[in-house]
SEFIFI-273131 format. One record per residue (C-alpha): chain; x, y, z. Coordinates in pm, 1 decimal. Example, Ala and Ser with C-alpha at 12.3 -4.5 7.8 and 13.67 -1.06 7.14 Angstrom:
2
<r ch="A" px="1230.0" py="-450.0" pz="780.0"/>
<r ch="A" px="1367.0" py="-106.0" pz="714.0"/>
END
This chain:
127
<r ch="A" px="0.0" py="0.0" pz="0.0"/>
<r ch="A" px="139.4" py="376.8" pz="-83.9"/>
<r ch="A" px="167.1" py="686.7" pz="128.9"/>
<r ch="A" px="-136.0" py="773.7" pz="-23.0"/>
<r ch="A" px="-322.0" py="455.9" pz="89.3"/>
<r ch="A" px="-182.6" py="461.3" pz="456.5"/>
<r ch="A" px="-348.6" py="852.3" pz="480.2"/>
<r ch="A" px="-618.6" py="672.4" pz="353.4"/>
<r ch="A" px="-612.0" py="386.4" pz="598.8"/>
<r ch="A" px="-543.8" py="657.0" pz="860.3"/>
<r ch="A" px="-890.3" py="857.6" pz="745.4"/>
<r ch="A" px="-1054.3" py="534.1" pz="810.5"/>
<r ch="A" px="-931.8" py="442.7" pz="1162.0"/>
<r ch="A" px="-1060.6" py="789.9" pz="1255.8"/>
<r ch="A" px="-1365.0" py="785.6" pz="1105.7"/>
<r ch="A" px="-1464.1" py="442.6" pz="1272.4"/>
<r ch="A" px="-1356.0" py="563.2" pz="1615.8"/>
<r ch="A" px="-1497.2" py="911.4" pz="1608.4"/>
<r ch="A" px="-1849.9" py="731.7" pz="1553.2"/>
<r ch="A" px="-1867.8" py="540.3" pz="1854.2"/>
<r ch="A" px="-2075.2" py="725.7" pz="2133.4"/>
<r ch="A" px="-1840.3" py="835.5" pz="2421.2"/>
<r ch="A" px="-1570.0" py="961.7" pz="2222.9"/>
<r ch="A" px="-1510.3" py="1309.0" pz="2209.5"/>
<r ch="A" px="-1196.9" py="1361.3" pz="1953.5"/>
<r ch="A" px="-866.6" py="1217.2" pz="1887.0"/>
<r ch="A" px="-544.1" py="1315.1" pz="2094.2"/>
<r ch="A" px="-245.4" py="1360.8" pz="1830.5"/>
<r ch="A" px="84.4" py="1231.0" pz="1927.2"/>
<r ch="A" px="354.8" py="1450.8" pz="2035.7"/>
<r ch="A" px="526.6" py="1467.4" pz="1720.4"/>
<r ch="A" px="241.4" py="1647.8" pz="1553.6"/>
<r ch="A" px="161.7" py="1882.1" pz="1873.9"/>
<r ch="A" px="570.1" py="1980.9" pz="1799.0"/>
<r ch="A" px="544.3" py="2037.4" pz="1442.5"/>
<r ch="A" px="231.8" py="2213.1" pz="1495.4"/>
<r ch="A" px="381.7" py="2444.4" pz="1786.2"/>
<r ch="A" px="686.5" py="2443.5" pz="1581.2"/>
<r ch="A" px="489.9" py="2558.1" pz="1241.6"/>
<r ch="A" px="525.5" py="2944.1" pz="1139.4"/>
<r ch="A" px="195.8" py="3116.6" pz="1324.9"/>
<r ch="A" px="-77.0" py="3145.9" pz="1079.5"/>
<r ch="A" px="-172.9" py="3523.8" pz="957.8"/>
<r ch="A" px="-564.0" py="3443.5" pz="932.6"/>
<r ch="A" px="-790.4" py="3425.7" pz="1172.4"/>
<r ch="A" px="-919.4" py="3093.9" pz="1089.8"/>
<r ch="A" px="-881.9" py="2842.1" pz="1391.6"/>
<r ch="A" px="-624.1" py="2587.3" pz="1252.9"/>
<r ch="A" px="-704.0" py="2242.9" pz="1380.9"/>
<r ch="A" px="-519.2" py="1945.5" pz="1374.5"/>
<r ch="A" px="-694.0" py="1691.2" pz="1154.5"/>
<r ch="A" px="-824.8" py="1394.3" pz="1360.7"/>
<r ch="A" px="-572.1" py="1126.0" pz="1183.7"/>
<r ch="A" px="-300.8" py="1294.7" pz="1381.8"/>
<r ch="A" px="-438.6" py="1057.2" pz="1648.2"/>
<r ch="A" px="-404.0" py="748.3" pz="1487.4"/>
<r ch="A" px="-70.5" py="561.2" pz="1401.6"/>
<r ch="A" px="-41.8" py="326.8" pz="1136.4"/>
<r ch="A" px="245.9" py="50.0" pz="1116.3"/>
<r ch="A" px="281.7" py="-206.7" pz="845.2"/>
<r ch="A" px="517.7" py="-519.1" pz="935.0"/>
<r ch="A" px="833.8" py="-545.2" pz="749.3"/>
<r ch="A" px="641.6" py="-891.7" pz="570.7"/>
<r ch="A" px="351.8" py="-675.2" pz="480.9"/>
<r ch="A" px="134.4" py="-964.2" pz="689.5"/>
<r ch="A" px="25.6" py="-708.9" pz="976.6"/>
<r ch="A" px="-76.3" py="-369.6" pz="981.2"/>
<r ch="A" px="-60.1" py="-252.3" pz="1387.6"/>
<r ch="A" px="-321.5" py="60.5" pz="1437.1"/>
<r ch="A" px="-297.5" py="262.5" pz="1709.8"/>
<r ch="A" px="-568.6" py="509.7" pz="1841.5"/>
<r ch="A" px="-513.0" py="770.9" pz="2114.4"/>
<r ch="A" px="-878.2" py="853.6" pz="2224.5"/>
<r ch="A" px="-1020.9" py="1157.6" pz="2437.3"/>
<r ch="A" px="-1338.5" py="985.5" pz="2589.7"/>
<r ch="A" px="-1661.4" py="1186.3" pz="2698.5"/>
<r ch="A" px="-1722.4" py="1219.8" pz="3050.2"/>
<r ch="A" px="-2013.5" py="974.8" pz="3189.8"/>
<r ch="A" px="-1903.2" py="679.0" pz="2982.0"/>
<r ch="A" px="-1766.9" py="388.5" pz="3122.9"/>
<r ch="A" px="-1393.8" py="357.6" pz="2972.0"/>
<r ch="A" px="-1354.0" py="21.9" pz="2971.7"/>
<r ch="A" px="-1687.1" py="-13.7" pz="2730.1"/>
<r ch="A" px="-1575.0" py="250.0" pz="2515.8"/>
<r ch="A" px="-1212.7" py="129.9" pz="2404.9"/>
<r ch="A" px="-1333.3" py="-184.2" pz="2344.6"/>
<r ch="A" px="-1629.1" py="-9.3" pz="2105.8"/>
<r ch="A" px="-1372.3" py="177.8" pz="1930.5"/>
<r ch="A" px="-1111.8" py="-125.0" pz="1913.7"/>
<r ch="A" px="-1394.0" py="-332.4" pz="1755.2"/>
<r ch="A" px="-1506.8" py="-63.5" pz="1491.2"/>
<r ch="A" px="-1187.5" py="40.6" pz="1385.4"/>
<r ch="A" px="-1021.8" py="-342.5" pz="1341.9"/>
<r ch="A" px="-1331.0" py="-408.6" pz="1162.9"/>
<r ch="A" px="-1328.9" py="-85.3" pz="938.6"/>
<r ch="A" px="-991.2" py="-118.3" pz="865.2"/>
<r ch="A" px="-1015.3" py="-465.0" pz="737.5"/>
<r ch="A" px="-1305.1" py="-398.7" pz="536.4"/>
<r ch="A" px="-1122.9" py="-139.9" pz="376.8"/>
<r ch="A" px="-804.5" py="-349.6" pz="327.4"/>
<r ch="A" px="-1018.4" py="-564.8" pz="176.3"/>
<r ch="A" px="-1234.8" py="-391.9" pz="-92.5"/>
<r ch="A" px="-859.3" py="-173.8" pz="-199.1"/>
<r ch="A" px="-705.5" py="-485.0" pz="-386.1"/>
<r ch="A" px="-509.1" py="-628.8" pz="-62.1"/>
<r ch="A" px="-490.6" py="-1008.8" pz="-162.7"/>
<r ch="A" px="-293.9" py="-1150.9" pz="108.1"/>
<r ch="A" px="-460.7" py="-1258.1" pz="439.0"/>
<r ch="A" px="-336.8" py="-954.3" pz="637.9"/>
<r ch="A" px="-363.2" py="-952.9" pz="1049.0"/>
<r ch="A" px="-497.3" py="-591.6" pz="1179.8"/>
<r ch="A" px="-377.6" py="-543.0" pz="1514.9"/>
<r ch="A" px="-547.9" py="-248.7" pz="1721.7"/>
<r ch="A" px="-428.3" py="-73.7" pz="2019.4"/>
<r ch="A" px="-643.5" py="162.5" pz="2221.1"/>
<r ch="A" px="-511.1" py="424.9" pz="2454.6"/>
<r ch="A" px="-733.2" py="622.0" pz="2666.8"/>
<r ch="A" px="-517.6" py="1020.1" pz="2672.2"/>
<r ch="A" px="-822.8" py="1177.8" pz="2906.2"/>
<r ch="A" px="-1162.1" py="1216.2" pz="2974.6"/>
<r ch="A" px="-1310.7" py="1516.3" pz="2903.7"/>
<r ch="A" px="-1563.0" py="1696.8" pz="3116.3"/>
<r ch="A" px="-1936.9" py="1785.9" pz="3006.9"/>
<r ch="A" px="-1972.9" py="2165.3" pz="2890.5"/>
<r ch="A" px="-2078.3" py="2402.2" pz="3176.0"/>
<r ch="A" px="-1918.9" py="2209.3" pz="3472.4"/>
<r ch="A" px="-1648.8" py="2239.1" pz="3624.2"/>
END
């Protein structure tokens, strides 16, 4: 798969996890909070947002058999953790397979997903 197919796979993995109820946005790694922070400051007054893929890592095993997916979640407060990882581990292993799948990759290919919780986020208004 090209560079333009792993941003693709990427795009996936975020979609699938941003649609499971609980989760309120992706947490990007620290590489792309530096290069953001890092980045010349913008002259328009547009907000400049990171775009959710920054919180999702795809790796492809040397052998091509595995592709390892990780997804760095924020999580809504008032729902249960434990629940919602597994939600989003489930939808985005089965996403990303379907979309291996139906994009020409013949091989039996292993997804692996790992889910890491980076905060829970409180309701608007309290505090």
């Amino acid at each position: 798969m090209t560079a333009t197919g792993t941003t693709t796979l990427l795009g996936v993995a975020a979609e699938a996890a941003l649609a499971v109820p609980g989760v309120a946005g992706l947490q990007p790694r620290l590489a792309h909070c530096l290069a953001a922070a890092a980045a010349p400051t913008r002259t328009d007054t547009a907000s400049h947002r990171m775009p959710p893929e920054a919180g999702i890592r795809a790796d492809r095993a040397p052998d091509g058999s595995v592709w390892r997916i990780e997804v760095r979640c924020v999580l809504a407060e008032g729902h249960r953790a434990l629940d919602t990882a597994q939600n989003v581990h489930d939808r985005v292993r089965t996403a990303v397979t379907s979309h291996l799948a139906t994009h020409g990759v013949a091989e039996p290919v292993t997804v692996t997903v790992a889910i890491t919780v980076t905060r829970i986020a409180a309701r608007p208004g309290t505090a």
